[in-house]
C-alpha positions as CSV (number, residue, x, y, z in Angstrom):
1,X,-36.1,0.9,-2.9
2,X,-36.4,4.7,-3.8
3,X,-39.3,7.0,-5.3
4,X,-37.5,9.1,-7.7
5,X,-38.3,11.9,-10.0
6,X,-36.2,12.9,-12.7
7,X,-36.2,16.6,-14.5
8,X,-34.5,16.9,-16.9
9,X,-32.7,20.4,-18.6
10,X,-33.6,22.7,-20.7
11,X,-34.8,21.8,-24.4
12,X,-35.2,18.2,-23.2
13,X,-38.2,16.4,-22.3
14,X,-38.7,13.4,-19.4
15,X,-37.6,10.9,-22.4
16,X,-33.9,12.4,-22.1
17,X,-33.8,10.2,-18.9
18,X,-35.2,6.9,-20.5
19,X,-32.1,4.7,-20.4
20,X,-31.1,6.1,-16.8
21,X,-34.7,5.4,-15.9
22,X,-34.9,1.7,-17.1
23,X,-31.6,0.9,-15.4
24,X,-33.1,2.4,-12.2
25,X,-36.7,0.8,-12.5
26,X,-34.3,-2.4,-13.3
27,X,-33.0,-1.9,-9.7
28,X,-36.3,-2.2,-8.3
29,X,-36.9,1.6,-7.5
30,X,-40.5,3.7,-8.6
31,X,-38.9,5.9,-11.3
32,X,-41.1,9.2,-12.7
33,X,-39.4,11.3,-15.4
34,X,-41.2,14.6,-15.9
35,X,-41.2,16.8,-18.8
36,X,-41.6,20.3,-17.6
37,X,-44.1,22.9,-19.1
38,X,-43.6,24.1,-22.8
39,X,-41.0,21.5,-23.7
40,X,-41.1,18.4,-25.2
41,X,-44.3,16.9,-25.5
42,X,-46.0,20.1,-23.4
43,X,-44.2,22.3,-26.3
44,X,-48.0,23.3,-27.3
45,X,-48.0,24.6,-23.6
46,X,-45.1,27.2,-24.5
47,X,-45.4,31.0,-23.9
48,X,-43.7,34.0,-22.3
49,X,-45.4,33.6,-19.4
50,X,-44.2,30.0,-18.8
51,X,-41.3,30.8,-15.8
52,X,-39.1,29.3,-13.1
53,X,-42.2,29.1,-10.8
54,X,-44.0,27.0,-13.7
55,X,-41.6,24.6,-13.4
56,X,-41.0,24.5,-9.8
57,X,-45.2,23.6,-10.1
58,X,-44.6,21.4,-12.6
59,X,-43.0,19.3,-9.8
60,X,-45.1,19.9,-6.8
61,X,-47.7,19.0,-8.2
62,X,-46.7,15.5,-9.5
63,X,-45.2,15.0,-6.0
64,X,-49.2,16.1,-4.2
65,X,-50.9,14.7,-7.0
66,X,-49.2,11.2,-7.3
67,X,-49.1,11.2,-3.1
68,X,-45.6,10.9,-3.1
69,X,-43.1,11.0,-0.1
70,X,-39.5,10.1,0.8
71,X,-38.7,10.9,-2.8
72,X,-35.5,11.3,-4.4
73,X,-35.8,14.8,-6.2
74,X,-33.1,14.7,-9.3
75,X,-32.6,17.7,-11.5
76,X,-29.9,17.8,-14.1
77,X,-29.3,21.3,-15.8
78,X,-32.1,23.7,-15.5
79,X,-33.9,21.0,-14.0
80,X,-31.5,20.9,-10.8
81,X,-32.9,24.9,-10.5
82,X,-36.3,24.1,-10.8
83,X,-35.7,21.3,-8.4
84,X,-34.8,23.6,-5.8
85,X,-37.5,25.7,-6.1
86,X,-39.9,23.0,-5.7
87,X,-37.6,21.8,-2.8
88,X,-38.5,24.7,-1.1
89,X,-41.8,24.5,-1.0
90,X,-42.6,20.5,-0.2
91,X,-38.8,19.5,1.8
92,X,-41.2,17.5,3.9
93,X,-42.1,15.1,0.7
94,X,-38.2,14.8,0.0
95,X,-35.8,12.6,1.0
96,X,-33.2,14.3,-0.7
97,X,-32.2,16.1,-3.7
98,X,-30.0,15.3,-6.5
99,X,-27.9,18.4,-8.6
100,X,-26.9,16.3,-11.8
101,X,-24.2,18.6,-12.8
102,X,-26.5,21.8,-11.7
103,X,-27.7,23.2,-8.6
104,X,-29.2,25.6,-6.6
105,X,-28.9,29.4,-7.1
106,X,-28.2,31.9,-4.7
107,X,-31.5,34.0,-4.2
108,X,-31.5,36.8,-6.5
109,X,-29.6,35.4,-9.0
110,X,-31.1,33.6,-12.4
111,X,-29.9,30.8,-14.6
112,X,-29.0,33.1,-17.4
113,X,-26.6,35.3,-15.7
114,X,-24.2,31.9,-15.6
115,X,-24.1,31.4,-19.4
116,X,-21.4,33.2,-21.1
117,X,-22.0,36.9,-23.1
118,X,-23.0,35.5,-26.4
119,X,-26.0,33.2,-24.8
120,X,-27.2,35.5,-22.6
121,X,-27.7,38.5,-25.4
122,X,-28.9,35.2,-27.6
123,X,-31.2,35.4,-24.8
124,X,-32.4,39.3,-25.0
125,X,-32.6,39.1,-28.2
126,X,-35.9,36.7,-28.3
127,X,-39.3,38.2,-28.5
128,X,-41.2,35.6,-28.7
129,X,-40.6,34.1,-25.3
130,X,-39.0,31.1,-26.5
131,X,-35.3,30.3,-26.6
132,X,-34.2,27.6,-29.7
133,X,-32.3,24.6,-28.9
134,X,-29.1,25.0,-29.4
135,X,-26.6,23.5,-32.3
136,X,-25.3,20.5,-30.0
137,X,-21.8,21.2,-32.4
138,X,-18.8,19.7,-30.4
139,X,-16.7,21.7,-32.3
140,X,-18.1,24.8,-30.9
141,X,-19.2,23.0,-27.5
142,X,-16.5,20.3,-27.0
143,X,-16.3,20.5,-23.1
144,X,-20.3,20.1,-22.4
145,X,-20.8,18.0,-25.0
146,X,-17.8,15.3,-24.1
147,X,-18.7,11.7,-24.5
148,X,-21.5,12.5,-26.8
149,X,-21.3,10.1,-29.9
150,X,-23.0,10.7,-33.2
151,X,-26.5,9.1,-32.2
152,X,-26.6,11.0,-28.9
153,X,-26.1,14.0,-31.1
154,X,-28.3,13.1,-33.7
155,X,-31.3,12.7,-31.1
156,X,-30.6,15.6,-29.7
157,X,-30.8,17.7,-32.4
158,X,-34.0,16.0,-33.7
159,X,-35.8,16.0,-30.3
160,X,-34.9,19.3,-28.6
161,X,-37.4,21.4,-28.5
162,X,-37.5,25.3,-28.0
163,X,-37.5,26.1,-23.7
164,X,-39.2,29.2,-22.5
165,X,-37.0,32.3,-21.7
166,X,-38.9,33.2,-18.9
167,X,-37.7,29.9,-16.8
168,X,-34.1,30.5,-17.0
169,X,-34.3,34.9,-16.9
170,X,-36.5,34.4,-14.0
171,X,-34.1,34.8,-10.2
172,X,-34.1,32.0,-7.9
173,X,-36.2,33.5,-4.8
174,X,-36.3,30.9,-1.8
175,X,-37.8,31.2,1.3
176,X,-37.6,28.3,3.2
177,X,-34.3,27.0,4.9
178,X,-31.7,25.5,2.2
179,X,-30.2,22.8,4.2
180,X,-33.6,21.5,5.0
181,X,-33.4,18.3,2.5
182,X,-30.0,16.8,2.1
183,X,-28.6,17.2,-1.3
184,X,-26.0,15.7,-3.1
185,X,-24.4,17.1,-6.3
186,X,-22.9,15.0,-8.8
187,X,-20.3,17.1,-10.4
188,X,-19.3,16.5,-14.3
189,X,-17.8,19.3,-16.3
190,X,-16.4,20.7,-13.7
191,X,-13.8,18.3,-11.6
192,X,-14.3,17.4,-8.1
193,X,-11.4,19.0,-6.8
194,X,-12.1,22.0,-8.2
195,X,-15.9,22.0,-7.0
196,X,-14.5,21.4,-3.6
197,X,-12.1,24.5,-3.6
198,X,-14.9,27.2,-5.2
199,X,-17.5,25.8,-2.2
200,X,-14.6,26.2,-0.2
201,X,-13.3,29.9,-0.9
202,X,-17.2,31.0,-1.0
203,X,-18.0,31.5,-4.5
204,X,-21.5,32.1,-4.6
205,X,-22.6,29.6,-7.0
206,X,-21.7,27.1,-4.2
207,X,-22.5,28.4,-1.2
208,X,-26.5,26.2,-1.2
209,X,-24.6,23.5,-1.3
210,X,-22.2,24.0,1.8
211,X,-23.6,21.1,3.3
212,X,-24.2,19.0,0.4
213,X,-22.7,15.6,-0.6
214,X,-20.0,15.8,-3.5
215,X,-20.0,13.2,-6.4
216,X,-17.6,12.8,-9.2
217,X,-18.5,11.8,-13.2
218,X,-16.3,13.0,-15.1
219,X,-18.1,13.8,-18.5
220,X,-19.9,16.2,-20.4
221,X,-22.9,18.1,-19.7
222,X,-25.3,15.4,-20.5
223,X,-24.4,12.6,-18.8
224,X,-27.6,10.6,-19.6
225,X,-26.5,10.5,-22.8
226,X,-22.4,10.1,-22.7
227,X,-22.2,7.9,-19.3
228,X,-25.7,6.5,-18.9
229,X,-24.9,3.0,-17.1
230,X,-22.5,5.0,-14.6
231,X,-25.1,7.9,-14.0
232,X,-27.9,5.3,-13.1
233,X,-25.3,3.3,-11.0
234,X,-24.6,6.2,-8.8
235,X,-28.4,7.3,-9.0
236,X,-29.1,3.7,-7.4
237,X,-26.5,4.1,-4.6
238,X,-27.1,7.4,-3.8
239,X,-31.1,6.2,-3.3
240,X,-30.8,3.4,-1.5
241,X,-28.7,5.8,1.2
242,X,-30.8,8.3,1.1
């Protein structure tokens, strides 16, 4: 059986992973979903100067503190960003990393330059250091937010909290070697085939992951919420090989 720690995205605190976490803990394996700094229940803990790097700690230090090793590192959304960070500064606590529909950024480059025009000046626009949750409309939305039925919504837009702009306007600076932890990424919005050919022709978002492991579930954004029992059945198999 597996250590694992789940992080989850941005707005969303560790009880975004409860289901996927029961089902795991179900399957015998030591299961710790973390809410990162200034979200969720450590919302009182928001601020401008909350960034990547928090987060990145935010993990690290659960790994040291708890005295934690051969874990399963999962990060879905922001949280597979943060993930890599912390990846890079503890790969010999890891057993592998897991990019639930995320994934590492090239060095240089930060979460927000991936989100289309409208989000990112949605972004510039704050001046309090804190970004709002957003509508969770699938009208507006309808390819993220696939598979999502009304009580997924519903919690969603009563539980999201605001996530602090610093963490995702922040670039991605690594140090270590990438490839030093295997990683596998378990591709939903975008199809597998298609994630195969952008890692294949180079494209930058891709290129930490060269070496990585390639899983399809085909959903929306939040697969916790649309395809829970699937997500913790690949969680468990991808665990017990790691």
């Amino acid at each position: 059986m597996a250590t694992m720690v789940l992080v989850p995205g941005a707005w969303l605190g560790g009880w975004a992973w409860q289901e996927v976490a029961a089902g795991l803990r179900a399957a015998g394996h030591d299961v710790r979903p973390l809410t990162l700094t200034g979200v969720a229940d450590r919302s009182h803990l928001a601020g401008p100067g909350v960034d990547l790097d928090t987060h990145a700690t935010d993990i690290v230090r659960l790994i040291e503190a708890e005295e934690l090793h051969d874990v399963v590192l999962v990060g879905h959304s922001h949280g597979g960003i943060a993930v890599a960070a912390a990846a890079d500064r503890i790969p010999d606590r890891l057993a592998r990393v897991v990019y639930v529909d995320s994934g590492p950024l090239p060095n240089g480059m930060a979460e927000v330059e991936l989100w289309p025009q409208e989000e990112q000046r949605r972004v510039q626009a704050r001046t309090d250091g804190l970004l709002p949750p957003r509508d969770w409309d699938p009208a507006k939305d309808p390819q993220n937010l696939a598979g999502l039925g009304e009580d997924a919504l519903a919690t969603l837009r009563r539980r999201a909290t605001h996530h602090p702009v610093a963490s995702v306007t922040q670039p991605m600076e690594r140090a270590g070697d990438p490839f030093a932890v295997p990683a596998t990424l378990l591709a939903c919005t975008i199809p597998l085939d298609q994630v195969r050919a952008m890692r294949e022709t180079g494209h930058p978002f891709f290129a930490p992951l060269a070496k990585a492991d390639l899983v399809g579930l085909p959903t929306g954004h939040w697969p916790m919420f649309s395809e829970p029992a699937r997500l913790t059945e690949l969680l468990d198999e991808i665990a017990r090989a790691s």
